[in-house]
C-alpha positions in Angstrom: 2.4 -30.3 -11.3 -0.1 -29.7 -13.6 -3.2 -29.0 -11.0 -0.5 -26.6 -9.4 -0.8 -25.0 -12.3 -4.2 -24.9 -12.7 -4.9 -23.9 -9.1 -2.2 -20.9 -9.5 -3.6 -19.9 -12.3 -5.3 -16.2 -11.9 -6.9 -16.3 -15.4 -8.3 -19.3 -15.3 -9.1 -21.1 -11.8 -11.2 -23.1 -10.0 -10.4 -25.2 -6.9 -11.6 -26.1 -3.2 -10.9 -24.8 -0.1 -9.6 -27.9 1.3 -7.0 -28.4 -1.9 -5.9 -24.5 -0.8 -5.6 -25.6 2.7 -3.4 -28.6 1.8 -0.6 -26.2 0.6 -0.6 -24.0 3.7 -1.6 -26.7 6.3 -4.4 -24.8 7.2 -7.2 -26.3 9.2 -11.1 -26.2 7.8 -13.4 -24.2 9.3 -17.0 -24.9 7.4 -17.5 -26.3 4.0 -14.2 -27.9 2.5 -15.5 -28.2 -1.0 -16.6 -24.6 -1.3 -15.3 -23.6 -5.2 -12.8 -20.9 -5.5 -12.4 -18.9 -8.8 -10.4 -16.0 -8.2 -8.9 -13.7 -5.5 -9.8 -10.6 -4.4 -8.8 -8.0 -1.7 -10.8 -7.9 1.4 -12.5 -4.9 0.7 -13.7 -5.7 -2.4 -14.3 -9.4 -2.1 -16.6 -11.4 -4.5 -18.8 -14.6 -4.4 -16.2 -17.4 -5.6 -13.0 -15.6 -4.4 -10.4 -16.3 -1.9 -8.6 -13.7 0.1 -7.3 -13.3 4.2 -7.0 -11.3 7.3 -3.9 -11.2 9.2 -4.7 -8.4 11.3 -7.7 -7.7 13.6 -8.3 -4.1 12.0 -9.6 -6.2 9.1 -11.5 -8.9 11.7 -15.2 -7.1 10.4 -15.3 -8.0 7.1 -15.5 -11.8 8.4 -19.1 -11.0 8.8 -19.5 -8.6 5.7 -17.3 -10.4 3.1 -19.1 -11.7 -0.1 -15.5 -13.6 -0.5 -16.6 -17.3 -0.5 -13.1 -18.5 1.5 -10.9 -16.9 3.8 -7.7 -17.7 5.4 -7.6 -16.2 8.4 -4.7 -15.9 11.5 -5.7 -18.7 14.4 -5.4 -16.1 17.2 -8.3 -14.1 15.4 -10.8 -16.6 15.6 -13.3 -16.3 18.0 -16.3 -18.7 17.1 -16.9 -21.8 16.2 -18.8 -21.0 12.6 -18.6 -18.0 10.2 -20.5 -17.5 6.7 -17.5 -18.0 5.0 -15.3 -20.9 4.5 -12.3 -20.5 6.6 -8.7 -21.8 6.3 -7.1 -21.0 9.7 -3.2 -20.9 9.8 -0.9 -19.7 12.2 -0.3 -16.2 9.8 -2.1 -15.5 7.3 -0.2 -13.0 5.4 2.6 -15.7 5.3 0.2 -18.4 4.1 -1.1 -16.1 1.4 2.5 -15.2 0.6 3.6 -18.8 -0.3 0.2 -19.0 -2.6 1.4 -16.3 -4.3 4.8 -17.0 -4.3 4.3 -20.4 -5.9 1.6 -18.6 -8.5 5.0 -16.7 -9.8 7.4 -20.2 -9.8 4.4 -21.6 -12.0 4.6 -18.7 -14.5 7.8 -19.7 -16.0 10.9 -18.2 -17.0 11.4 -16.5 -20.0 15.1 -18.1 -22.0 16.9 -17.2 -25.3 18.3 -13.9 -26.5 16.0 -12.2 -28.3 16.8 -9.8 -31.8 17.9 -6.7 -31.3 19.9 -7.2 -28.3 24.4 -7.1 -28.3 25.9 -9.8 -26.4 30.0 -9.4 -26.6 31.6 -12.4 -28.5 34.0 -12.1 -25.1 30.9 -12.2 -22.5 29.6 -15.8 -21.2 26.2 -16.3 -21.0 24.8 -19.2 -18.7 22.3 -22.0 -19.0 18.6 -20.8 -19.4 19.2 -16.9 -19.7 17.0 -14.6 -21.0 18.3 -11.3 -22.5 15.5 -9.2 -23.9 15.8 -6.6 -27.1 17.8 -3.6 -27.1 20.1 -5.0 -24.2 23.3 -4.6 -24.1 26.5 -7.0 -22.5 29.5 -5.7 -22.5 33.0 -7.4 -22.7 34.1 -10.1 -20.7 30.7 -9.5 -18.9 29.3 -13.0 -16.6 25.8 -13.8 -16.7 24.6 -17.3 -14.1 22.2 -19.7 -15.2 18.5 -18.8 -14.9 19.0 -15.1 -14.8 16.6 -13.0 -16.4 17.7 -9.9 -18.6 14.6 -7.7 -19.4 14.6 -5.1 -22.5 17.0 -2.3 -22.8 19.1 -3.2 -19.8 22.7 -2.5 -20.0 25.3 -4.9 -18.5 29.0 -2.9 -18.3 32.3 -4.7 -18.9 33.7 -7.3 -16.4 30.5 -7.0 -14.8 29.3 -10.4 -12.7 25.7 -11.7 -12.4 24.9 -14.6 -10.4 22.0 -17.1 -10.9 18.8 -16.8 -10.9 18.6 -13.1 -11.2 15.8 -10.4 -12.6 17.0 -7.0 -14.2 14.3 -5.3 -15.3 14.1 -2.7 -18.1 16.1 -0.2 -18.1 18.1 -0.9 -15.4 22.0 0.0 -15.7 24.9 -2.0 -14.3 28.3 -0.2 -14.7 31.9 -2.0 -15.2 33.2 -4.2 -12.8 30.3 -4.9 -10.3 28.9 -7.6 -9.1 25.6 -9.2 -8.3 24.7 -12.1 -6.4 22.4 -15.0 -6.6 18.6 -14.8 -6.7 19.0 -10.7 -6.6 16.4 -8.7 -8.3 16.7 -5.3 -9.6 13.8 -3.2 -10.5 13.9 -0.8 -14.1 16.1 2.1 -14.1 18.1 1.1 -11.1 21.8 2.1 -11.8 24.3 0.1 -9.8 28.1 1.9 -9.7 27.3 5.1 -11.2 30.4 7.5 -10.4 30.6 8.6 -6.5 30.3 12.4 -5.8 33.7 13.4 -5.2 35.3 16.4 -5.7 38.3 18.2 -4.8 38.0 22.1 -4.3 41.1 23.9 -6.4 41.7 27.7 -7.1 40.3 26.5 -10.5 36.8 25.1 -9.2 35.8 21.7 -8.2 37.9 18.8 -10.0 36.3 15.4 -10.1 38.0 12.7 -7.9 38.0 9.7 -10.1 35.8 6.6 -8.7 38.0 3.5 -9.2 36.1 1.5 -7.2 32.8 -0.7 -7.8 29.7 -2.1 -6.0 29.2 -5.9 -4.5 25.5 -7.0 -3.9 25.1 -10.1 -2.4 22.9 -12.7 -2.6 18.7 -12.3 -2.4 19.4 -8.7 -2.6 16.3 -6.6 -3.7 16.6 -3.6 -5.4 13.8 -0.6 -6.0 13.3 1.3 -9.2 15.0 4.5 -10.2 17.9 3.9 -6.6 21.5 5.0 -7.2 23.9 2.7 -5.9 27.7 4.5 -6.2 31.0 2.6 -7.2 33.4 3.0 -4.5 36.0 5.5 -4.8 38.7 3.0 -4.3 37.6 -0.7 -3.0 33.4 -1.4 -3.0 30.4 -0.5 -1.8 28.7 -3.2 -0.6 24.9 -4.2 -0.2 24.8 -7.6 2.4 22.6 -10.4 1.5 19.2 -10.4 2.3 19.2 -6.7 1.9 15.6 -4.8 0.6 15.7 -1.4 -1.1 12.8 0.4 -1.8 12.0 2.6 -4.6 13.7 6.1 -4.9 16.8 5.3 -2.9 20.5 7.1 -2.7 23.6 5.0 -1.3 26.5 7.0 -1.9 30.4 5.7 -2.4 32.1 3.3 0.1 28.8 2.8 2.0 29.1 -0.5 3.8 25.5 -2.1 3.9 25.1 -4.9 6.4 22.9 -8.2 6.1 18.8 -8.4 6.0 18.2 -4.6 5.7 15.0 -2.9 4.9 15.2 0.5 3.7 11.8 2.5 2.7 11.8 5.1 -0.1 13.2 8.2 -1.0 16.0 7.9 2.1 19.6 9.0 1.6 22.9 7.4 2.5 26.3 9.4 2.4 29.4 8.5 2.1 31.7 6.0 4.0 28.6 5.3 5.9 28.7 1.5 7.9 25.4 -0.1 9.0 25.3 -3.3 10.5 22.5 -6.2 10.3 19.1 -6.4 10.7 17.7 -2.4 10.6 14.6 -0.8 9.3 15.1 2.7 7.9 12.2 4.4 7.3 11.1 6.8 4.3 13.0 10.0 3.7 15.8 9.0 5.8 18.9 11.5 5.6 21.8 9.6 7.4 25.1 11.6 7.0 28.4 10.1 6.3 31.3 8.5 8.1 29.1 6.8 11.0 28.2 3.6 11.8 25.2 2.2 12.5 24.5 -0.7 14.7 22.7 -3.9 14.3 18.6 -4.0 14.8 18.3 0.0 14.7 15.2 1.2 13.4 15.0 5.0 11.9 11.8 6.3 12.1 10.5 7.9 8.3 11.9 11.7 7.9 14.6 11.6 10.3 18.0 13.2 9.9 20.8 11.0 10.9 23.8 12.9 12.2 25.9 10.8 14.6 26.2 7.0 15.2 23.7 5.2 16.5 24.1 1.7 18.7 22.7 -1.9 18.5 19.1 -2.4 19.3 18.4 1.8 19.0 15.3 3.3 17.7 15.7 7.0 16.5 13.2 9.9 15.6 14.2 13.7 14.4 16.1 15.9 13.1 18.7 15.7 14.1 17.6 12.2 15.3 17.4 11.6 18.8 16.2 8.2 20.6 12.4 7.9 20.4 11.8 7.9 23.9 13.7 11.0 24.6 12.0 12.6 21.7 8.2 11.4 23.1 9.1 12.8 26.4 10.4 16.2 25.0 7.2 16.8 22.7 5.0 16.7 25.5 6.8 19.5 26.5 6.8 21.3 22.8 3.6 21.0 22.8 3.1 23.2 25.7 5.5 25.4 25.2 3.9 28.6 24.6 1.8 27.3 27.8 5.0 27.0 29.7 6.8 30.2 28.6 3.7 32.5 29.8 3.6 31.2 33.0 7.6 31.3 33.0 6.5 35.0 32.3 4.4 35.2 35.2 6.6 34.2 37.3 9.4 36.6 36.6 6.6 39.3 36.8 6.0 38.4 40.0 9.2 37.7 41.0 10.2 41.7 39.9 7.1 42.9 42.0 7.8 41.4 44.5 11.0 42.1 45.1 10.7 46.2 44.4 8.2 46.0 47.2 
C-alpha cells in the first residue's frame, strides 16, 4: 500500500515502467527500468514522464515524444523497437483510466463535520461522512457512510443519500429525494427544484403545485449547474449508471433509463420516457410525452419531436434518422442547382408546346 501511494503520487513520483506495467498487465516493449517522474499529455510530453495513445490520430508522436514511457493500444504497434519505453495493453485509454482512477482511491477521503455547518438533531449521519462549512442538513435528512458533503451544500428535509457519495459545493438537494450509492453530483447542481407547471385561468397563469420528488440511482453522475425537476405527483427518475453533463435541463416526470450519456446544454421536457443505453448529444431539445428507445443515439443540436425506436440514430430539426437526413442533404446542397434546371425545363416545356 504504501509504494501505491508513492507511485500515484503526482507531486512527488518516481517509479519504473515495468512496476506501471504490473498494474495494467501491460507487456514491455524496450527498457523496463526506464524512471518515470510525472505525466504529461502527449502533446506536450517531457523527459521522465509517462503518458498514452489510444488512437492512431496520435500514432506520430511515438516518434516525436520526449515522454520517456508510453502505454500504447496493441493494435497500434507496428515495429519491433521505438525510442520510447512502451507498455502495450489491449486499450490504452482504459489502462491509463485505472492509473488514474486508483491515483484518486489513494487520495483519501475527507471525514468529520467541520464548524460552521447545521446538521438537524433529527438527521442521521453515517460512518466516515464529511460535511464541509456552511452546509446545511435538514430534518429527518439520511446521509450513507463514506459520503462526502462539500462546503455550502444544502441537503432538504427527508432527503436520502446513499454511500459513498460526492456533493460538491453548492450543490442543492430539495425535500424528499433520493440519491443512490456511489453517485456524484457536481457544484450548483439542484436536484427537485419545482416542475414548470401552470394552469392558464382568466386571471393569468396559476402555479400547479409539484408534489412529487426525484430518485437517482446508483453510480449516477451528475454535471454542474443541471436542473433536475421534482415530479409533479410520483418521481422523476435518473437509472443507474446514468452520466449527465454539465448545463443540463430534465423537466418533471421524466423517466431516465439505465447507463445514459447525455452531453451539455440538452433539454428534456416533460413526461418524457427514455430507455437504456443512449447517447444524446450537446444541445439536444427532446419534447415531451415520447419515449425513447433503448441504444438511440441523438446527434448534438437536434430537435426531438416524436418517438424514436431501439437501436435509432437521429439528426435535425425536427430530427429525422441519419441516413435519411445524409441522403436528403446531398440534395440541399444542390438545390438552387436543381431548381434552375427544374426552370429550364418548364421553359422549355412552354416553348415547346406554343410551337
Amino acid at each position: 500500500m504504501g509504494f501505491l501511494r508513492k507511485l500515484l503520487s503526482l507531486q512527488d513520483m518516481e517509479f519504473t515502467a515495468a512496476q506501471i506495467a504490473g498494474f495494467i498487465n501491460g507487456t514491455i516493449i524496450g527498457d523496463e527500468n526506464t524512471l518515470i517522474t510525472g505525466v504529461s499529455p502527449i502533446e506536450q510530453g517531457e523527459v521522465g514522464h509517462l503518458s498514452f495513445i489510444a488512437q492512431d490520430r496520435f500514432i506520430h508522436f511515438m516518434d516525436s515524444t520526449k515522454c520517456s514511457v508510453l502505454i500504447v493500444s496493441q493494435k497500434l504497434l507496428t515495429k519491433d523497437t521505438y525510442q520510447p519505453t512502451i507498455i502495450a495493453v489491449e486499450d490504452a485509454y482504459l489502462a491509463f483510466q485505472v492509473l488514474m482512477n486508483l491515483y484518486q482511491e489513494m487520495q483519501g477521503k475527507r471525514s468529520g463535520i467541520e464548524q460552521g455547518s447545521f446538521v438537524n438533531e433529527t438527521a442521521k449521519v453515517g460512518e466516515n461522512v464529511y460535511i464541509g462549512a456552511f452546509s446545511y442538513i435538514s430534518e429527518k435528512a439520511k446521509v450513507g457512510d463514506g459520503t462526502q458533503i462539500f462546503p455550502q451544500v444544502y441537503i432538504g428535509k427527508n432527503v436520502k443519500i446513499g454511500k459513498n457519495c460526492k456533493i460538491d459545493s453548492g450543490a442543492k438537494i430539495y425535500d424528499y429525494c433520493i440519491i443512490g450509492d456511489n453517485c456524484v453530483i457536481h457544484s450548483n447542481a439542484v436536484i427537485g427544484g419545482d416542475g414548470f407547471g401552470f394552469q392558464p385561468t382568466a386571471e393569468g397563469f396559476k402555479k400547479i403545485p409539484q408534489l412529487g420528488n426525484v430518485i437517482i440511482e446508483d453510480d449516477v453522475e451528475i454535471g454542474s449547474n443541471c436542473s433536475i425537476d421534482r415530479a409533479t405527483i410520483g418521481s422523476t427518475i435518473i437509472g443507474k449508471g446514468t452520466k449527465i453533463d454539465n448545463l443540463i435541463q430534465i423537466a418533471h416526470n421524466v423517466k431516465i433509463g439505465q447507463n445514459n450519456v447525455i452531453a451539455a446544454q440538452t433539454g428534456i421536457a416533460g413526461s418524457t420516457v427514455i430507455g437504456d443505453w443512449n447517447q444524446i448529444g450537446g444541445q439536444v431539445g427532446i419534447v415531451g410525452h415520447i419515449k425513447i428507445g433503448n441504444q438511440v443515439k441523438i446527434q448534438a443540436q437536434s430537435g426531438v419531436n416524436s418517438s424514436a425506436k431501439d437501436k435509432e440514430t437521429l439528426y435535425g430539426s425536427p430530427a429525422i434518422n441519419y441516413n435519411d437526413y445524409l441522403r436528403n442533404y446531398i440534395h440541399f446542397r444542390n438545390f438552387t442547382e436543381i431548381v434552375k434546371r427544374i426552370n429550364k425545363l418548364e421553359n422549355n416545356s412552354k416553348e415547346n408546346s406554343n410551337e
